[in-house]
Biotite code that builds the C-alpha atoms (Angstrom):
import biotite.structure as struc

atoms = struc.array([
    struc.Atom([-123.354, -46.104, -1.577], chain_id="A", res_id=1, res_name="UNK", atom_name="CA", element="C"),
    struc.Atom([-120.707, -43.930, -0.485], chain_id="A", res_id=2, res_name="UNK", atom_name="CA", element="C"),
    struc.Atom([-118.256, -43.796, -3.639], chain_id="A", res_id=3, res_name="UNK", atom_name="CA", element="C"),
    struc.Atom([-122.159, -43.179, -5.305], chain_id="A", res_id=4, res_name="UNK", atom_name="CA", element="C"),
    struc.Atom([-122.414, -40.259, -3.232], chain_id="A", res_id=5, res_name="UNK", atom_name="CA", element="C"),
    struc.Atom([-118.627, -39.323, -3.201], chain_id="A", res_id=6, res_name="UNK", atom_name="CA", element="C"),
    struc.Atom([-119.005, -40.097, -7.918], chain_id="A", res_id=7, res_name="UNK", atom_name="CA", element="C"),
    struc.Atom([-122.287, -37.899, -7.304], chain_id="A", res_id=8, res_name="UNK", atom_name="CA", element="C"),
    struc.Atom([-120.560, -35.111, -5.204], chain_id="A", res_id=9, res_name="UNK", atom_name="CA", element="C"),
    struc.Atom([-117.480, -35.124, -7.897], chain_id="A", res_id=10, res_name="UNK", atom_name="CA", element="C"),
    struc.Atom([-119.824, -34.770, -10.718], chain_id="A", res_id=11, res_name="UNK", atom_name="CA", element="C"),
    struc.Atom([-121.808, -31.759, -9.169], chain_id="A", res_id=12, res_name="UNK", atom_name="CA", element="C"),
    struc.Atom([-118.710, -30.117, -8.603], chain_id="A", res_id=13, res_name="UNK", atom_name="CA", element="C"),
    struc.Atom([-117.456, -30.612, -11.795], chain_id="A", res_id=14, res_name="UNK", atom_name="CA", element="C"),
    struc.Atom([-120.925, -29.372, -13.315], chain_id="A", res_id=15, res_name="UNK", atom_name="CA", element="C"),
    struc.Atom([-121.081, -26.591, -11.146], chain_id="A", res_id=16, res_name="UNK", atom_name="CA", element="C"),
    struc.Atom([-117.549, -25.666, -12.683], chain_id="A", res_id=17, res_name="UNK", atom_name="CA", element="C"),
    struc.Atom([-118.642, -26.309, -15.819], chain_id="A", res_id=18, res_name="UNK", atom_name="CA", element="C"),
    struc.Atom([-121.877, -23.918, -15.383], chain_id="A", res_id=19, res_name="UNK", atom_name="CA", element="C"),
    struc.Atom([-119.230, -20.894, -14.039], chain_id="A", res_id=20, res_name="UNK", atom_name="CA", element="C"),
    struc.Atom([-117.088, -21.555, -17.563], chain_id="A", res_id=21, res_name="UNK", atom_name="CA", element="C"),
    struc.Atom([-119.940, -21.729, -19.461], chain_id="A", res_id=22, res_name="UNK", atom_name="CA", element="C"),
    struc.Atom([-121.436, -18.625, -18.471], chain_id="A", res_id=23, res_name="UNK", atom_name="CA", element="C"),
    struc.Atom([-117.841, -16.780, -18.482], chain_id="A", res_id=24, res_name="UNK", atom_name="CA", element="C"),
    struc.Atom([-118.374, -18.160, -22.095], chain_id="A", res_id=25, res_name="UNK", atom_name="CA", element="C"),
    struc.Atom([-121.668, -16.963, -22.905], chain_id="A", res_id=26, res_name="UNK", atom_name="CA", element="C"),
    struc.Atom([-120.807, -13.438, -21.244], chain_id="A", res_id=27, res_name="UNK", atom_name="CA", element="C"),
    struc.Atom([-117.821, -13.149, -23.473], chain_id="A", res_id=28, res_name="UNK", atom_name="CA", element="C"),
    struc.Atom([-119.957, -14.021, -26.589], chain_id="A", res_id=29, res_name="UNK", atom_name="CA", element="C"),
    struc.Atom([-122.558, -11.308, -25.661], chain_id="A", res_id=30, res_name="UNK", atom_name="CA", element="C"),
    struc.Atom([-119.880, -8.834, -25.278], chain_id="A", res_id=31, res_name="UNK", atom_name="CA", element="C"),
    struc.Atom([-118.189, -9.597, -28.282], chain_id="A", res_id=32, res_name="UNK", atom_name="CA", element="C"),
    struc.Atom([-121.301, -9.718, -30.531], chain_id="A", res_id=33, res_name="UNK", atom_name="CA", element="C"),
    struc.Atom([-121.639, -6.281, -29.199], chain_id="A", res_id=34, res_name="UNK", atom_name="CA", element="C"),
    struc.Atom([-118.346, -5.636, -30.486], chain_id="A", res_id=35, res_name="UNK", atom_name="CA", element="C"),
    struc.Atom([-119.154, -6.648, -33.828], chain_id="A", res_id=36, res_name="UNK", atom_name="CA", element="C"),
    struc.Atom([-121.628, -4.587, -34.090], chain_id="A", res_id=37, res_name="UNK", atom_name="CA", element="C"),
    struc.Atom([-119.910, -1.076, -32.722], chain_id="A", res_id=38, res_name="UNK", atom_name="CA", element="C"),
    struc.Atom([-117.430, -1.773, -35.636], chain_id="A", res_id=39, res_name="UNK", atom_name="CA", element="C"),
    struc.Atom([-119.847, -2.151, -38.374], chain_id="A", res_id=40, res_name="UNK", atom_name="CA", element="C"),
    struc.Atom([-121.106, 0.729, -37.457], chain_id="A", res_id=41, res_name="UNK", atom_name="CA", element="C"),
    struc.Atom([-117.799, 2.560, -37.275], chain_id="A", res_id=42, res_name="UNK", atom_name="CA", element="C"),
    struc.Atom([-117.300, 0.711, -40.668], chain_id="A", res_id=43, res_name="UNK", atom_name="CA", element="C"),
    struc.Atom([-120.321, 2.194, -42.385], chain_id="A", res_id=44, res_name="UNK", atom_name="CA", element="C"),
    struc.Atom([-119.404, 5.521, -40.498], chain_id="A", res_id=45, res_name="UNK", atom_name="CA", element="C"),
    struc.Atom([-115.937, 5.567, -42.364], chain_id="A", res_id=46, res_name="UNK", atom_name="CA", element="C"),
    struc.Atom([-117.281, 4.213, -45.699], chain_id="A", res_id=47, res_name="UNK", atom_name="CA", element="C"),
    struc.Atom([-119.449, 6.781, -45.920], chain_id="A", res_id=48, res_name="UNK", atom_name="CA", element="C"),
    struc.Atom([-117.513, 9.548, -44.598], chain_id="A", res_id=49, res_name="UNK", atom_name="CA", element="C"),
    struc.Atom([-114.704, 8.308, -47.558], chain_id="A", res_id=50, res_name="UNK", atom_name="CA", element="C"),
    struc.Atom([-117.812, 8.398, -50.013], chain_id="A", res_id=51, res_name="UNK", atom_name="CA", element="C"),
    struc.Atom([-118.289, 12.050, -49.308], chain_id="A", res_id=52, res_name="UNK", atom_name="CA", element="C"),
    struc.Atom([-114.850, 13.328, -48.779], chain_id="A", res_id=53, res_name="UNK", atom_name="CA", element="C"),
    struc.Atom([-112.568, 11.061, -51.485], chain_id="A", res_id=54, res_name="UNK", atom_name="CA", element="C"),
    struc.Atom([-115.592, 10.124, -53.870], chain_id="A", res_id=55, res_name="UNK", atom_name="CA", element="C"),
    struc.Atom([-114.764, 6.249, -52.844], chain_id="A", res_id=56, res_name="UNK", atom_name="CA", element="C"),
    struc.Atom([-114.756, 3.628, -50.082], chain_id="A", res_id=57, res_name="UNK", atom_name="CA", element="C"),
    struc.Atom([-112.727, 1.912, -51.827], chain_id="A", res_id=58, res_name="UNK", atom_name="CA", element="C"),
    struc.Atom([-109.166, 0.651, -49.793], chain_id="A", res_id=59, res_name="UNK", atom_name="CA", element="C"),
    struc.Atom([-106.847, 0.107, -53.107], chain_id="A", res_id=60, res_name="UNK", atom_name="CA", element="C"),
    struc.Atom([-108.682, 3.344, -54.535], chain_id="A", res_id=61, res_name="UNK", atom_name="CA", element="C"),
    struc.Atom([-108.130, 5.534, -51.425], chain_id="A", res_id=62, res_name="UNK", atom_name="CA", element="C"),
    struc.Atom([-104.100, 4.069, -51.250], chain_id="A", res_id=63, res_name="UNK", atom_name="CA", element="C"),
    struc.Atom([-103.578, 5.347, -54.828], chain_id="A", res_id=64, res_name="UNK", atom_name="CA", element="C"),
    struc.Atom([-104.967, 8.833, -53.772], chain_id="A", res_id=65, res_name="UNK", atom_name="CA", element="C"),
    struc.Atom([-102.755, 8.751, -50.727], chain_id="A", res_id=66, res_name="UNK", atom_name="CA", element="C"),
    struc.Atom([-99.799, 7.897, -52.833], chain_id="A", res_id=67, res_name="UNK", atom_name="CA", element="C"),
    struc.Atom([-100.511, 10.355, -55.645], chain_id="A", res_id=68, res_name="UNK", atom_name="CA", element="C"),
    struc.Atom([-101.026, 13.053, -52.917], chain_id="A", res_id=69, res_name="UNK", atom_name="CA", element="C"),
    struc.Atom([-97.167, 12.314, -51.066], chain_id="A", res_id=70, res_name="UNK", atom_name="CA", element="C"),
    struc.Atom([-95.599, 12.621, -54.526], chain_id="A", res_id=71, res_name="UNK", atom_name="CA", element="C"),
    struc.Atom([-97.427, 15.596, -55.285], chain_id="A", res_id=72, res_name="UNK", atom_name="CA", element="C"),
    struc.Atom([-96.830, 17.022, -51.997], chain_id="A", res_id=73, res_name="UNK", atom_name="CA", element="C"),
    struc.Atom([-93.263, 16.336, -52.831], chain_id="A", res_id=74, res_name="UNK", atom_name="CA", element="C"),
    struc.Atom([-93.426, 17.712, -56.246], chain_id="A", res_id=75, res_name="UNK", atom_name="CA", element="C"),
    struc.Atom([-94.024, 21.405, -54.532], chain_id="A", res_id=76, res_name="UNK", atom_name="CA", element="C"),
    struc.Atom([-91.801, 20.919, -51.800], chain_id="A", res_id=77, res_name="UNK", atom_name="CA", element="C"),
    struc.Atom([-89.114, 20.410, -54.269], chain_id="A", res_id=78, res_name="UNK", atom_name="CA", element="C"),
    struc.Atom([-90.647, 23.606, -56.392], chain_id="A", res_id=79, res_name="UNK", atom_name="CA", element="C"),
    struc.Atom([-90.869, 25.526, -53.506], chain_id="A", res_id=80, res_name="UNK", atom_name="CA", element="C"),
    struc.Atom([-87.447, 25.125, -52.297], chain_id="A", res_id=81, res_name="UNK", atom_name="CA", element="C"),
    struc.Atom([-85.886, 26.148, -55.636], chain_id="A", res_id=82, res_name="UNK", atom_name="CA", element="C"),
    struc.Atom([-88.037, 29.020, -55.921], chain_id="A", res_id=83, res_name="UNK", atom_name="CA", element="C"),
    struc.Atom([-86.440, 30.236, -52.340], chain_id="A", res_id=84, res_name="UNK", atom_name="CA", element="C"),
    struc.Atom([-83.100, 29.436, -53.652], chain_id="A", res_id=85, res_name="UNK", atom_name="CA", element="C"),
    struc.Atom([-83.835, 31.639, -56.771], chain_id="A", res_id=86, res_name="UNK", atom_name="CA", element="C"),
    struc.Atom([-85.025, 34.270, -55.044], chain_id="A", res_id=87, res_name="UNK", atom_name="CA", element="C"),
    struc.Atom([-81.949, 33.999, -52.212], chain_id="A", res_id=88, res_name="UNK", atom_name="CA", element="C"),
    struc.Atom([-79.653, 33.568, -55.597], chain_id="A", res_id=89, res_name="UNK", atom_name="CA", element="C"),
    struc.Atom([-81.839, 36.911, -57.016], chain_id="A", res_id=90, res_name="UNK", atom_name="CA", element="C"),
    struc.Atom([-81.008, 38.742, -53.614], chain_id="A", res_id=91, res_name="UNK", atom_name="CA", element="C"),
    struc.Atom([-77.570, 38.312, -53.705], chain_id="A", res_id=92, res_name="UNK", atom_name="CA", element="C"),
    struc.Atom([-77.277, 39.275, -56.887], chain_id="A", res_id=93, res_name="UNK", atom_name="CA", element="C"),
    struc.Atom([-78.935, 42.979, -56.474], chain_id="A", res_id=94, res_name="UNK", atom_name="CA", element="C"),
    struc.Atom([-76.283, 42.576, -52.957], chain_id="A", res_id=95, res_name="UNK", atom_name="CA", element="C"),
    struc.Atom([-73.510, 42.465, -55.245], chain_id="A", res_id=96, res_name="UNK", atom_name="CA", element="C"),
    struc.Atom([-74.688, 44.767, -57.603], chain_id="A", res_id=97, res_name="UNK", atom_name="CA", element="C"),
    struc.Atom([-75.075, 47.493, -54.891], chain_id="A", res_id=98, res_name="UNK", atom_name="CA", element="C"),
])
């Protein structure tokens, strides 16, 4: 009777553990559905928001837009910084003329 008891007090233990990891478990689960959910949210948020401001949600769409706006952006930086060096070039010029 008394490895019964000790067998019985071993198993109790272990369930008792077993309860503690199991509603660590279940806690973690609730907390992470939770998760899921604040980001499909923030999804829709961002879809929509891309919608409205680029005319698409669409990730390969929205990477093409991004790339066509750097060389773009580039484009004019480059035009811009030979119109300053035509003007400097202009200035010294009239300078010289003086």
């Amino acid at each position: 009777m008394t490895s019964l008891s000790r067998q019985e007090s071993d198993s109790l233990r272990r369930l008792e553990d077993l309860r503690k990891t199991f509603d660590k478990l279940r806690a973690e689960r609730i907390r992470a559905e939770g998760e899921v959910e604040r980001l499909a949210r923030d999804l829709e948020e961002a879809q929509r928001l891309a919608k409205t401001e680029l005319g698409t949600d669409d990730e390969v769409e929205i990477q093409n837009l991004i790339a066509a706006a750097l060389s773009q952006n580039a484009k004019l930086v480059e035009e811009f910084g030979a119109a300053l060096r035509d003007v400097e070039a202009r200035l010294r010029q009239l300078g010289e003329e003086r």
